[in-house]
C-alpha positions in Angstrom: -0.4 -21.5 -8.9 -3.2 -24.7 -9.2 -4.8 -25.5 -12.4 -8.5 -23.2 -12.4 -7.4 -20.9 -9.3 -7.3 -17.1 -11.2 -4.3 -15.8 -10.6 -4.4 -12.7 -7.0 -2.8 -9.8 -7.6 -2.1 -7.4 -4.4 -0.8 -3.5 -5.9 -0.2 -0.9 -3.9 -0.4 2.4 -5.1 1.8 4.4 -3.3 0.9 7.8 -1.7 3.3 9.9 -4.2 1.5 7.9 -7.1 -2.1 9.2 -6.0 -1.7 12.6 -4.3 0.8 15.4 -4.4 2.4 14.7 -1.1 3.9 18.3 -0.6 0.2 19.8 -0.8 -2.1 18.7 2.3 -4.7 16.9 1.1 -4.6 17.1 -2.5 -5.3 14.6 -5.0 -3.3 14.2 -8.3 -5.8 13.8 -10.8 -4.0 13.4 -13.3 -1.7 10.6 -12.3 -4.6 8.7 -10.3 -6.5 8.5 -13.2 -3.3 7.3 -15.2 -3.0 4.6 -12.8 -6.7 3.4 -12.8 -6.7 3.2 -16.3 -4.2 0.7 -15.8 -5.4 -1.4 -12.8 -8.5 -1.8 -15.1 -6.3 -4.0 -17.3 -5.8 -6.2 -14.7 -6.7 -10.2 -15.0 -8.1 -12.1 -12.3 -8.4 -11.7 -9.0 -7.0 -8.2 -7.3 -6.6 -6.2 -4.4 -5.8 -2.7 -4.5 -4.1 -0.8 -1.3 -3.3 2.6 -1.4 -1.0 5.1 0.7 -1.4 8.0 3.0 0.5 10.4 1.0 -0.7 14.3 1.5 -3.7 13.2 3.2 -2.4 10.7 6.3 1.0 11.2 6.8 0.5 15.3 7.1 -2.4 14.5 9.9 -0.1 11.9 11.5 2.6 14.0 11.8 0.8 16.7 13.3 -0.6 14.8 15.8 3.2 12.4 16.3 1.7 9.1 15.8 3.6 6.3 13.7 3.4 2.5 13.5 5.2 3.0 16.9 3.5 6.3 18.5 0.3 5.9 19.4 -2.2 8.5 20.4 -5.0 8.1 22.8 -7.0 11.0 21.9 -10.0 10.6 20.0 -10.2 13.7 18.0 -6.6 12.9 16.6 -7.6 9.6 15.0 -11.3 11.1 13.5 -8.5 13.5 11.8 -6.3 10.7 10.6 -9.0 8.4 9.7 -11.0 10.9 8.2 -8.4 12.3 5.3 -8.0 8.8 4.2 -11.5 8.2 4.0 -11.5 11.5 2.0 -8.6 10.0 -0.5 -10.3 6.9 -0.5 -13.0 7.5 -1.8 -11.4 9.7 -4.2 -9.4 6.3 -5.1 -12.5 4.1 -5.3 -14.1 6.8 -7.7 -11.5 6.9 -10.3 -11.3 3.5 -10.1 -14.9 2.8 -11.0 -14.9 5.4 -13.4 -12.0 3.2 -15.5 -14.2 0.2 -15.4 -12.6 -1.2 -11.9 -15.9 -2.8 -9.4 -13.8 -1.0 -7.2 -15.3 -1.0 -3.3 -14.1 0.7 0.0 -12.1 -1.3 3.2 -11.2 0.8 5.7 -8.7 -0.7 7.6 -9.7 0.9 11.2 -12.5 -1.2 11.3 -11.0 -4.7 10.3 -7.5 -4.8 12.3 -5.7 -4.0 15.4 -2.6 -4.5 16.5 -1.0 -6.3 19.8 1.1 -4.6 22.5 4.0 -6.5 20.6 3.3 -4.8 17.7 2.2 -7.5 15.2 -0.7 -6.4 13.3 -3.8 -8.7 12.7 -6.2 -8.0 9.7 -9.7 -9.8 9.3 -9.3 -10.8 5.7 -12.3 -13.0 5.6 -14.8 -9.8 3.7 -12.3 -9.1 1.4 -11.9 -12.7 0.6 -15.9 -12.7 0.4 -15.3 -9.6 -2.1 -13.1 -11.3 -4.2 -15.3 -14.1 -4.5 -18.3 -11.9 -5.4 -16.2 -10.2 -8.0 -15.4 -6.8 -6.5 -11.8 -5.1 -6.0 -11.3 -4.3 -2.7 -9.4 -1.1 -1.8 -7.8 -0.6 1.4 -5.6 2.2 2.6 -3.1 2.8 5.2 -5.0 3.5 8.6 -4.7 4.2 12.4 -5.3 0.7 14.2 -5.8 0.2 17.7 -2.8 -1.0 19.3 -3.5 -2.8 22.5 -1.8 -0.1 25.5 -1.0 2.5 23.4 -4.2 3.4 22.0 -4.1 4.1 18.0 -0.8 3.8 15.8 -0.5 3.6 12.1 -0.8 0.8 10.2 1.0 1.7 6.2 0.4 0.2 3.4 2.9 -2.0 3.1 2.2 -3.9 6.1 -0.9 -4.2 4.8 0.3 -5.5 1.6 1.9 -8.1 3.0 -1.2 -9.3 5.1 -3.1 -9.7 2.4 -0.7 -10.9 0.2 0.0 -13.8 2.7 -3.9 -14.5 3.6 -4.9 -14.7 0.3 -2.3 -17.0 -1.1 -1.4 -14.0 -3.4 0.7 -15.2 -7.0 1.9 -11.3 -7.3 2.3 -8.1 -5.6 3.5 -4.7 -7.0 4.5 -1.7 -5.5 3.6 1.3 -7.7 5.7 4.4 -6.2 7.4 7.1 -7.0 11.0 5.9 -8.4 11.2 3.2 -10.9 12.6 0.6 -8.6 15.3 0.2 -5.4 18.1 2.5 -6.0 21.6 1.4 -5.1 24.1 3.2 -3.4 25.5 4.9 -6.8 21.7 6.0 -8.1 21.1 2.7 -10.5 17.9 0.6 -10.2 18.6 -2.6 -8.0 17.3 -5.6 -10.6 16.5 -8.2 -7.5 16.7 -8.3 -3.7 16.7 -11.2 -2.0 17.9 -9.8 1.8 17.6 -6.3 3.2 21.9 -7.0 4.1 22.1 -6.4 0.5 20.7 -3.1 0.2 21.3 -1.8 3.7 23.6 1.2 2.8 21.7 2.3 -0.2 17.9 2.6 1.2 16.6 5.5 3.6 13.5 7.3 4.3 11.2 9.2 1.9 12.5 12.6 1.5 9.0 14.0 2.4 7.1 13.6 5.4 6.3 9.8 6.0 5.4 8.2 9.1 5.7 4.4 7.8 9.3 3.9 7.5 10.2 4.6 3.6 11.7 2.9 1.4 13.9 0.6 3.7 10.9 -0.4 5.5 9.0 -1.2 2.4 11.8 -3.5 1.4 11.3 -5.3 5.1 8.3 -5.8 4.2 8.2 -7.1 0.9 11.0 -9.8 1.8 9.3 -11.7 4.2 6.4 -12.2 1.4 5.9 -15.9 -0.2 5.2 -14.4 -3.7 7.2 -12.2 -5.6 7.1 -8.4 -5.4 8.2 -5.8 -7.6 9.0 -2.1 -6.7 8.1 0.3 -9.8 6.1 3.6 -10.7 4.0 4.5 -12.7 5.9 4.2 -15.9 5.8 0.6 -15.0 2.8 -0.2 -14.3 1.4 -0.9 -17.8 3.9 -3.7 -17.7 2.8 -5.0 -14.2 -0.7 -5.3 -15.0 -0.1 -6.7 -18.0 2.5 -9.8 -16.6 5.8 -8.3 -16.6 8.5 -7.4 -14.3 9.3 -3.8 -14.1 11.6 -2.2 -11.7 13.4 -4.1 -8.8 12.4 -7.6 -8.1 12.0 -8.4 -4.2 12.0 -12.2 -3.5 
């Protein structure tokens, strides 16, 4: 980091940090507003992404679209789109009410992704935002996807867009284990290749359509800066400088 640049923080929140992902479409208050209270302690500059949990991945799955399935039909994106809009702004609001300039980006509208897959964010407004002192919040999204008409684009991936386009210092994942598990249950201190961790990482044990925790350590791994995998018990420490849970570099 340069002399006089404020140090960028990208944080997910993960889905099973903000909703009760068992129960369609419901927030957990309690633990949202634990986390905001938080996020408000953050310095500098900072992006906040958030995950489907009870609200995108149950519409998702009803309607079998993933960050590989697409759907063409119009009314099954309005129902994706929609609940995280819903949670959103549920997001943004407890947010502001800790003292966060929190403000909405819904992905839908700023990305798409190419028949090869690759996904391609416009991060110029949030940029802007960043400049003009806000704290953009993003969520995972359908995306059009060139041929197949909308897939899903997670948070992670959008984590890691943003992390690279804003020349972030540090990212933290805020979800609902206190780090990468290893095959015999013990937190992973630092990953620094997903050969390391193959055996050990697997897919959320509730419904997910973005690939769990293995693909959130594909993710993270190809990042510049380092990441760290916590929950919420953590994320006092995060905010405040530290290095909870597993260390992804």
């Amino acid at each position: 980091m340069t002399a006089n640049r404020a140090t960028t923080t990208v944080l997910k929140l993960g889905g099973s940090v903000v909703t009760e992902k068992d129960r369609p479409e419901t927030v957990d208050p309690a633990s949202l507003r634990r986390a905001a209270e938080s996020v408000a302690t953050i310095t500098g500059r900072l992006v906040v992404v958030h995950g489907g949990g009870s609200f995108g991945h149950h519409h998702a799955a009803e309607h079998g679209v993933s960050n590989t399935e697409g759907t063409n039909e119009d009314a099954a994106i309005r129902s994706i789109h929609g609940a995280m809009k819903r949670l959103n702004g549920a997001v943004v609001d407890s947010l502001a009410e800790a003292g966060v300039p929190a403000v909405p980006v819904h992905p839908f509208s700023a990305a798409v992704r190419t028949a090869e897959g690759t996904l391609r964010l416009g991060t110029d407004p949030v940029a802007a935002m960043l400049d003009a002192g806000f704290v953009p919040v993003l969520h995972g999204d359908t995306v059009i996807h060139d041929g197949t008409g909308a897939t899903i684009v997670s948070g992670d991936e959008l984590v890691v867009a943003l992390a690279g386009a804003l020349g972030a210092d540090r990212v933290g994942v805020c979800s609902s284990v206190p780090g990468v598990y290893d095959a015999e249950g013990d937190v992973i201190g630092r990953i620094e290749s997903f050969e390391d961790v193959v055996d050990a990482v697997g897919a959320s044990d509730t419904t997910d359509v973005t690939g769990g925790m293995a693909g959130k350590v594909r993710e993270l791994l190809s990042l510049d800066a380092p990441a760290y995998v916590f929950d919420i018990d953590g994320l006092d420490a995060f905010a405040a400088g530290g290095t909870p849970g597993t260390e992804i570099e």
